[in-house]
PDB file of N, CA, C and O in Angstrom:
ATOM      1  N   UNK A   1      86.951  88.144 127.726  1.00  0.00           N
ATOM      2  CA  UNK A   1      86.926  88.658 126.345  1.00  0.00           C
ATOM      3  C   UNK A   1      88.340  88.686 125.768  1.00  0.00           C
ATOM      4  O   UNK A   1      88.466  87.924 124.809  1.00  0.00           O
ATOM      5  N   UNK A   2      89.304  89.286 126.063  1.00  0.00           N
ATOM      6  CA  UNK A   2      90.474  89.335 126.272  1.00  0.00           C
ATOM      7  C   UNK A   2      91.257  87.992 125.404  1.00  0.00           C
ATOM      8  O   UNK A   2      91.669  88.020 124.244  1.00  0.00           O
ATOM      9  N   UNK A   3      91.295  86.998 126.248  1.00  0.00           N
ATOM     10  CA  UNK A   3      91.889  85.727 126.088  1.00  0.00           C
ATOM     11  C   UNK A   3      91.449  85.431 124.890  1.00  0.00           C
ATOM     12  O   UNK A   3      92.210  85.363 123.925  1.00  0.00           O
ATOM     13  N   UNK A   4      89.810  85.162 124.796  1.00  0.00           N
ATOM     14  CA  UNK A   4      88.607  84.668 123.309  1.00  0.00           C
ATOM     15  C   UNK A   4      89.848  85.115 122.268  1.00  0.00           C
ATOM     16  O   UNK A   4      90.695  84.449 121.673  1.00  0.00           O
ATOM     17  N   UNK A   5      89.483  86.932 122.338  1.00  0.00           N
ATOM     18  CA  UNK A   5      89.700  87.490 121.120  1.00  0.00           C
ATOM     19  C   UNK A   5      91.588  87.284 120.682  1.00  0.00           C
ATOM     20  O   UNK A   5      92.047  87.374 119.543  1.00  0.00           O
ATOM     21  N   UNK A   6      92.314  87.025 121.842  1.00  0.00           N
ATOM     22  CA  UNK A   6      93.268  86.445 121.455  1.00  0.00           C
ATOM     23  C   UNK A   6      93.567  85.297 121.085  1.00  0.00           C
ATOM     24  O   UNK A   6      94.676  84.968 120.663  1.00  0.00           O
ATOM     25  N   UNK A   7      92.441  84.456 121.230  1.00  0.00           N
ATOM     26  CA  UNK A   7      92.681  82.912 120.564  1.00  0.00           C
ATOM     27  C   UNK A   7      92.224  82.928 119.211  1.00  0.00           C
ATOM     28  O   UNK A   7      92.617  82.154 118.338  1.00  0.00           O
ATOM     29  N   UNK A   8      91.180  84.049 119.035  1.00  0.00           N
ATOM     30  CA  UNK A   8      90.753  83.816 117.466  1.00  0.00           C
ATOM     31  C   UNK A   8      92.181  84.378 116.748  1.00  0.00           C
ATOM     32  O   UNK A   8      92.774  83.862 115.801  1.00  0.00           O
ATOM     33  N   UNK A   9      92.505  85.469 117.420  1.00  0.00           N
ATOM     34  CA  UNK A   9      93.954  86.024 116.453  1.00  0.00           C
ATOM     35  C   UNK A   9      94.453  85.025 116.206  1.00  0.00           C
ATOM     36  O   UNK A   9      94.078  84.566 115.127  1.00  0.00           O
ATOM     37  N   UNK A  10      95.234  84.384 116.783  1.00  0.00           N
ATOM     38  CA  UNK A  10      96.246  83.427 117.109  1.00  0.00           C
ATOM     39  C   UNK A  10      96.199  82.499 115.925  1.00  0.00           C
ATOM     40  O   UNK A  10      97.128  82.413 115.121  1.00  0.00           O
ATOM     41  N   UNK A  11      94.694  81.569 115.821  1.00  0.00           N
ATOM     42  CA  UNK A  11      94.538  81.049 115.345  1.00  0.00           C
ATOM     43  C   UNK A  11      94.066  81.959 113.418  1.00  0.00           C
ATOM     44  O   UNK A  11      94.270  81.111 112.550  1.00  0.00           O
ATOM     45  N   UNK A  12      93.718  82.891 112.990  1.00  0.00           N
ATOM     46  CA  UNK A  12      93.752  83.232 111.893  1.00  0.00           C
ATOM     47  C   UNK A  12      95.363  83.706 111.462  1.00  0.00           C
ATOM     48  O   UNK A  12      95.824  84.078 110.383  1.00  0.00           O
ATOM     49  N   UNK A  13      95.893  83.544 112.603  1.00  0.00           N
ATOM     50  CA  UNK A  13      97.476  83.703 112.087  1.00  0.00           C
ATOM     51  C   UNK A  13      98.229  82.572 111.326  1.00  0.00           C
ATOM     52  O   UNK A  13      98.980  82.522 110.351  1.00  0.00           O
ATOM     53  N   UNK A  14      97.496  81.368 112.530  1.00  0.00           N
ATOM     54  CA  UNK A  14      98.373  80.593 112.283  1.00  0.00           C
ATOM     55  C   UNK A  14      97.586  79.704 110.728  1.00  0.00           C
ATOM     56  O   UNK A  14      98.209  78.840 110.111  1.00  0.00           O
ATOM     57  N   UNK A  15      96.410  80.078 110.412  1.00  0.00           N
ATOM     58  CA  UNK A  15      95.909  79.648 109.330  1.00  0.00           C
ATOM     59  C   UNK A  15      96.755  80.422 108.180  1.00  0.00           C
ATOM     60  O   UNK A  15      97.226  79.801 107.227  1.00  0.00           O
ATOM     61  N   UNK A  16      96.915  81.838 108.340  1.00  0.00           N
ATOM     62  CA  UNK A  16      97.223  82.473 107.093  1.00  0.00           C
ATOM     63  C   UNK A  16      99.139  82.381 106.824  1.00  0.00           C
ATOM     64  O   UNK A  16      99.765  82.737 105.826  1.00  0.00           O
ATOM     65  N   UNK A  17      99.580  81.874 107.908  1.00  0.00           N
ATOM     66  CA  UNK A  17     100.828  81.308 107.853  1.00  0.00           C
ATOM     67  C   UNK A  17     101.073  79.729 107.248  1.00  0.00           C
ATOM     68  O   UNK A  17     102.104  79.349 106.692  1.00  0.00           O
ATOM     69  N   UNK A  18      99.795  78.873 107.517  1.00  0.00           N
ATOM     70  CA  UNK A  18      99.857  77.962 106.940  1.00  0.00           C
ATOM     71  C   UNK A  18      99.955  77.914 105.361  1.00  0.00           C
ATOM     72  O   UNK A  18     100.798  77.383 104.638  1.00  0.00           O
ATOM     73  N   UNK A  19      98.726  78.699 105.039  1.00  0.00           N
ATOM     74  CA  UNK A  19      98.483  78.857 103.704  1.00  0.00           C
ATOM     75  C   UNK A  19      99.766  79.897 102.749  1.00  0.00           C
ATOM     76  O   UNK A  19      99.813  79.923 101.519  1.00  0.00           O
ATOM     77  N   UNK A  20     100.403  80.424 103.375  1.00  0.00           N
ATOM     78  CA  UNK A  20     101.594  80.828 102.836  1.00  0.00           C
ATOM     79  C   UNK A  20     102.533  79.562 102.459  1.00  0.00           C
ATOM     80  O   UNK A  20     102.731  79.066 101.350  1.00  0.00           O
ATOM     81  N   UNK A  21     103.050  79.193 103.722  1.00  0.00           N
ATOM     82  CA  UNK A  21     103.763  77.806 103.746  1.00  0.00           C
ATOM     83  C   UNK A  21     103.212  76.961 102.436  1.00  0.00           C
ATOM     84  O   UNK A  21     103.908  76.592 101.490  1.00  0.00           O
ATOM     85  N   UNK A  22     102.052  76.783 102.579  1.00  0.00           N
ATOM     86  CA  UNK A  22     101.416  76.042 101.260  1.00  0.00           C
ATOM     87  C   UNK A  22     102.041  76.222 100.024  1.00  0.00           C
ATOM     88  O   UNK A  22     102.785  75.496  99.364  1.00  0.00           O
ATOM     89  N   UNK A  23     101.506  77.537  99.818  1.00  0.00           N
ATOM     90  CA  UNK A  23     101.944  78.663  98.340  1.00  0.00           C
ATOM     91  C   UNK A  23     103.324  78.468  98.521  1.00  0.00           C
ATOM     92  O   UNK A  23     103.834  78.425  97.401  1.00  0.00           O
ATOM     93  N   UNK A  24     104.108  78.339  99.337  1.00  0.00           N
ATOM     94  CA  UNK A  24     105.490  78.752  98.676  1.00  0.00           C
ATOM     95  C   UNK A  24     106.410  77.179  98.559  1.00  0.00           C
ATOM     96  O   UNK A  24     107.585  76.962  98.263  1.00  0.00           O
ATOM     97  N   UNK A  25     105.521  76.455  98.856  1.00  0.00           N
ATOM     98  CA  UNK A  25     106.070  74.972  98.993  1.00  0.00           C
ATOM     99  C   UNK A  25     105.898  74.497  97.336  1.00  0.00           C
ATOM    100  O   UNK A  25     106.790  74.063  96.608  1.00  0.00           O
ATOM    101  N   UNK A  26     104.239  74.761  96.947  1.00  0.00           N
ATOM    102  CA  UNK A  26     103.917  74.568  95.813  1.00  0.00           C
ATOM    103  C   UNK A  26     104.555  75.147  94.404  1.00  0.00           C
ATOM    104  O   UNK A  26     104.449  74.711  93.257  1.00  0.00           O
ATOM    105  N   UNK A  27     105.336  76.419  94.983  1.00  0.00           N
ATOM    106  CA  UNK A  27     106.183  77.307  94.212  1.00  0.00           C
ATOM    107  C   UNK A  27     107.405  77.070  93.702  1.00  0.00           C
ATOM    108  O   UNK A  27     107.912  77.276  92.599  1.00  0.00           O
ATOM    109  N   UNK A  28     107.947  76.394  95.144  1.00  0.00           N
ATOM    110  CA  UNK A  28     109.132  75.200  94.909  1.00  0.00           C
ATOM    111  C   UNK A  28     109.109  74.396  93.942  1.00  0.00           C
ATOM    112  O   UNK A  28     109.880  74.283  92.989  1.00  0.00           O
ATOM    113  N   UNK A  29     107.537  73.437  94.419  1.00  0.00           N
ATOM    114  CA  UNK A  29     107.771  72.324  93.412  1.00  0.00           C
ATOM    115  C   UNK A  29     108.033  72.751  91.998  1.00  0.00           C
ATOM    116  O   UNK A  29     109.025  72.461  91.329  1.00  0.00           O
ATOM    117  N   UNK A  30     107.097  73.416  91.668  1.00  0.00           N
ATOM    118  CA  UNK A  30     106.954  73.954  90.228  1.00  0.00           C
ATOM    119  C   UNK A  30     108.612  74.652  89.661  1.00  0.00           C
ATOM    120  O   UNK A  30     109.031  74.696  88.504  1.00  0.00           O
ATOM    121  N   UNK A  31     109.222  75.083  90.794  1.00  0.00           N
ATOM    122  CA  UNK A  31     110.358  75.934  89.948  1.00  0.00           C
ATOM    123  C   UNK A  31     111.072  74.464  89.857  1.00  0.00           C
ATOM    124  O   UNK A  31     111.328  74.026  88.736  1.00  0.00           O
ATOM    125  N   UNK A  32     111.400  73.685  91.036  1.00  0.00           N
ATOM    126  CA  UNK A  32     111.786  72.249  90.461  1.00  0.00           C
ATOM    127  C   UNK A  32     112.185  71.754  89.617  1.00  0.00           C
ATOM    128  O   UNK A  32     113.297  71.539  89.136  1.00  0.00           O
ATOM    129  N   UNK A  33     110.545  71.413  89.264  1.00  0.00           N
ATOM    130  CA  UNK A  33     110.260  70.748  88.011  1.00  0.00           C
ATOM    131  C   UNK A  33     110.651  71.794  86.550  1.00  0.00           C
ATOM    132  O   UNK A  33     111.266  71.260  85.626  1.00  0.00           O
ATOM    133  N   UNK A  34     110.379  72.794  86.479  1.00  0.00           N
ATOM    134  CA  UNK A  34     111.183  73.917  85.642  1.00  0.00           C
ATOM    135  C   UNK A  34     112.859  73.809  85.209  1.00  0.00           C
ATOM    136  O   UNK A  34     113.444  74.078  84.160  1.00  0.00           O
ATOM    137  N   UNK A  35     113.254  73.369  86.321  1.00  0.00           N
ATOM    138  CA  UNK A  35     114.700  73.455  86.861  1.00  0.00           C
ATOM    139  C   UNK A  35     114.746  71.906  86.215  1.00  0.00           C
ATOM    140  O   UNK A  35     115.715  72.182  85.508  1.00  0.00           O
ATOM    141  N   UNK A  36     114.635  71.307  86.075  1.00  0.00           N
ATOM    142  CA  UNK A  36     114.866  69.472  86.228  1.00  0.00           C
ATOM    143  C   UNK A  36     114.812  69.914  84.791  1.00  0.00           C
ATOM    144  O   UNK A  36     115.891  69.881  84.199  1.00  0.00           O
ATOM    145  N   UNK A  37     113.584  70.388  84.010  1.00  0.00           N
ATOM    146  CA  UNK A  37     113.089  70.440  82.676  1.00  0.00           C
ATOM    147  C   UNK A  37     112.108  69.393  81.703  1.00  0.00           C
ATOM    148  O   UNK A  37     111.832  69.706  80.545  1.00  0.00           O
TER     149      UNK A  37
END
């Protein structure tokens, strides 16, 4: 049980770290392009 419930953590971590990464990549672009004008 143990191990399971530490692989599901693991893995909703590493999803909700992805999806940050996402958001703040996309945040970039946009200030960018703001920035460029």
């Amino acid at each position: 049980m143990g191990r399971h419930y530490l692989k599901i953590r693991l893995d909703r971590h590493w999803k909700s770290l992805q999806k940050r990464s996402l958001h703040s990549s996309l945040a970039n672009c946009a200030a960018q392009k703001e920035n460029a004008g």
